[in-house]
N, C-alpha and C positions, 0 to 999 in steps of 0.2 A: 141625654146622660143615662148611664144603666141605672136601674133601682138600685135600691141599696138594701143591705140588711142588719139588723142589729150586731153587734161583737163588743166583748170587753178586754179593755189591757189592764193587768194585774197591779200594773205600775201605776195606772192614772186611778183605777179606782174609778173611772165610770165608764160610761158606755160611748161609741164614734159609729156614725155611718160610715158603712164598708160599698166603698164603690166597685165591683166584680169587672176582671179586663184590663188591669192595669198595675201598675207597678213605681211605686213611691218611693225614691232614695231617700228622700227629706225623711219621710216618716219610718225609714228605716233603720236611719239614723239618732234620730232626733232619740226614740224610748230606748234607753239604753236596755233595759229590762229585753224589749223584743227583740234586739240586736241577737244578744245572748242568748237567749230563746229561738232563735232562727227562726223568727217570725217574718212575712214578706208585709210590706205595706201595699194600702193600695194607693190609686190613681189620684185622689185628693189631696195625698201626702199631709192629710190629718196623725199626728204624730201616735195616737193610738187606735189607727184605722190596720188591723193586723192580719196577716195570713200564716199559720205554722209552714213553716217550707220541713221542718225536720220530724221525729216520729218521736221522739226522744222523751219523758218524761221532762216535765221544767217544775221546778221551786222555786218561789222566791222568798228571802229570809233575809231581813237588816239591809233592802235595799241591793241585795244581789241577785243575781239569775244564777240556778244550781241546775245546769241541763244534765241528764243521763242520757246519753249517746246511745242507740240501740246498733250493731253491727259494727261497719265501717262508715258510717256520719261523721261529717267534720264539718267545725266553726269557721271562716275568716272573720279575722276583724282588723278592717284595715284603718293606718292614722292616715287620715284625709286635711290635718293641717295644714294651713296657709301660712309663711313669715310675706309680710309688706316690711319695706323700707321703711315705708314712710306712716308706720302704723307703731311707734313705743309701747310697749307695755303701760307705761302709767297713761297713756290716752283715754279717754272717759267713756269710748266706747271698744276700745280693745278685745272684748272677751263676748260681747254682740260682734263687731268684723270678724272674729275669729269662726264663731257658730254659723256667722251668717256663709261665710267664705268656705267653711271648712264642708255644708251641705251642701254647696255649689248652688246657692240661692244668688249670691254675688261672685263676681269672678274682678282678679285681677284687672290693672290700667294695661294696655299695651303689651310688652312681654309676663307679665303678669307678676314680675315684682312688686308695685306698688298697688296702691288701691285710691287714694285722693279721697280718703275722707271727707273734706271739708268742698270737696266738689259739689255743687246743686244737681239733684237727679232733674229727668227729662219726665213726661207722660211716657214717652215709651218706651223709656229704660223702665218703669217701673208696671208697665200692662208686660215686658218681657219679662221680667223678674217673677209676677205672678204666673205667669202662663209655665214657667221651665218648675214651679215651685206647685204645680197641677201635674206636671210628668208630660207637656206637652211637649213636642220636639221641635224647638225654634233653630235647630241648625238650617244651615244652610238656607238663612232667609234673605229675599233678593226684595228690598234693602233689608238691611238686617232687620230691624224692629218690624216687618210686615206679616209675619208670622204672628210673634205676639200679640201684636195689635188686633188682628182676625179672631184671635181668641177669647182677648179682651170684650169684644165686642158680642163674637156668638156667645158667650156664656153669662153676660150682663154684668162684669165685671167694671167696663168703663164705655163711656159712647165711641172712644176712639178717637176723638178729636184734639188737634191743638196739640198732636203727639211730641214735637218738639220743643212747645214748651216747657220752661222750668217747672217742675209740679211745686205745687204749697203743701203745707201740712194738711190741711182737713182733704185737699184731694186725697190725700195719700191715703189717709184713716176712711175714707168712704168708700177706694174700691179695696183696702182692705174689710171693709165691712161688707160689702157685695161680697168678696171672696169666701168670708168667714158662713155668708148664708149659701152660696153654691156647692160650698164643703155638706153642708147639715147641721152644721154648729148653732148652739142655741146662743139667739143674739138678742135676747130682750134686757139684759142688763141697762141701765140707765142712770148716770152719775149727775147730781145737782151741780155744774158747771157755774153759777149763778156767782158766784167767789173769787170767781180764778180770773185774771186780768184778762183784758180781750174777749171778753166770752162775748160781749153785747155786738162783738163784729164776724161774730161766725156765720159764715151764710147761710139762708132758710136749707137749701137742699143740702148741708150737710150738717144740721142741730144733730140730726140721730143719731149718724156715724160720731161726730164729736162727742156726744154723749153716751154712746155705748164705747168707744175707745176709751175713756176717761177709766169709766165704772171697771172696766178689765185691766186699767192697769197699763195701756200701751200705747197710748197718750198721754205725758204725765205736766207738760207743758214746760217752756224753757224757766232753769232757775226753781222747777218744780208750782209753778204760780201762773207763767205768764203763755195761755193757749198758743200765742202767737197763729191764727189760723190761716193767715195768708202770708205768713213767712216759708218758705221754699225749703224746700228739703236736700239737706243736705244724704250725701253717700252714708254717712256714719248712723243719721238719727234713720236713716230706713231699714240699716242692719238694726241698729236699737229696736223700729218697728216691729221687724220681722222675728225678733227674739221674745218680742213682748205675748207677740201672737202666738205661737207656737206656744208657751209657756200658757199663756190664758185656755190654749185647746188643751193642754195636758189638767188642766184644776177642775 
């Protein structure tokens, strides 16, 4: 992986390793501030990992981006919105599937109307999910998940195995946690779990991940009490995931 170098986004208020070579939708998206900035992310798709693409003077004041255009420079800003069928507005994770869907972190079921929320994700629907959410390019993978899986594996993200099956929650929270340290992100945060139902059955190799997910916020347990650590992950709670995450790198 290339070195990285220091940069700060105005909007997060602190600082993200910049991976040099690559090119982050996620994180282009995700800091609204850099959008409007005509900032380029990098290859982490750490949401305050930024590149200026424009020359333009930027402000930011009450939460806006005030760019000064120098010549002929211009903005896009496209609605990359998703409607699922089968996704209501009052759904409890609505506005996580919408974020998630809308970064192309998750993509539609089939023709891409619906989404199956309450679907159990796979290991490598969710080593792909990571790998496409790194900028890596899982098209055209023979079988599909073979790409991400490769990825998962060179980068230490997961061991690759068992890719079929249903993932649990603490898997998930743990190669989110590998993910969050092959980003640069500082993962020593650590939440006293000791409270919350279920904690006494979380397994050794994932106390830490469990415990740093907690302390950040993106584990919050079913019902807000109950870890549930070998309950299976649903499509909706790994958009929740992945919103939780993204949110905990931007604080």
């Amino acid at each position: 992986m290339p070195n990285g170098r220091r940069a700060s986004c105005e909007r997060a208020g602190r600082s993200a390793r910049i991976r040099q070579g690559c090119v982050s939708p996620l994180a282009l998206v995700a800091c609204g501030v850099c959008v409007l900035a005509g900032f380029r992310a990098c290859g982490c798709r750490l949401p305050c990992c930024c590149e200026r693409l424009l020359g333009g003077e930027v402000l930011v004041e009450g939460g806006k981006a005030i760019v000064k255009l120098d010549g002929d420079e211009t903005i896009k800003i496209v609605d990359n919105a998703k409607d699922f069928s089968d996704v209501p507005a009052e759904h409890w994770a609505a506005d996580d599937i919408d974020f998630a869907s809308s970064h192309e972190i998750f993509k539609g079921i089939g023709n891409g109307d619906t989404y199956e929320p309450e679907t159990a994700l796979t290991r490598n629907m969710m080593m792909t999910v990571l790998a496409r959410t790194a900028g890596a390019d899982t098209s055209e993978s023979d079988p599909w998940y073979a790409k991400g899986q490769e990825w998962a594996v060179e980068n230490g993200v997961s061991n690759g195995l068992w890719g079929e099956d249903n993932i649990t929650r603490e898997q998930l929270v743990t190669m989110l946690f590998n993910f969050a340290n092959l980003c640069g992100l500082d993962t020593s945060a650590r939440a006293d779990v000791g409270g919350m139902v279920n904690a006494d059955v979380v397994s050794d190799w994932a106390t830490e991940a469990v415990q740093w997910a907690v302390a950040e916020g993106i584990l919050k347990g079913e019902d807000n009490i109950d870890l549930a650590p070998q309950g299976l992950a649903t499509r909706a709670q790994a958009a929740a995931f992945m919103q939780r995450y993204v949110s905990a790198a931007l604080l």
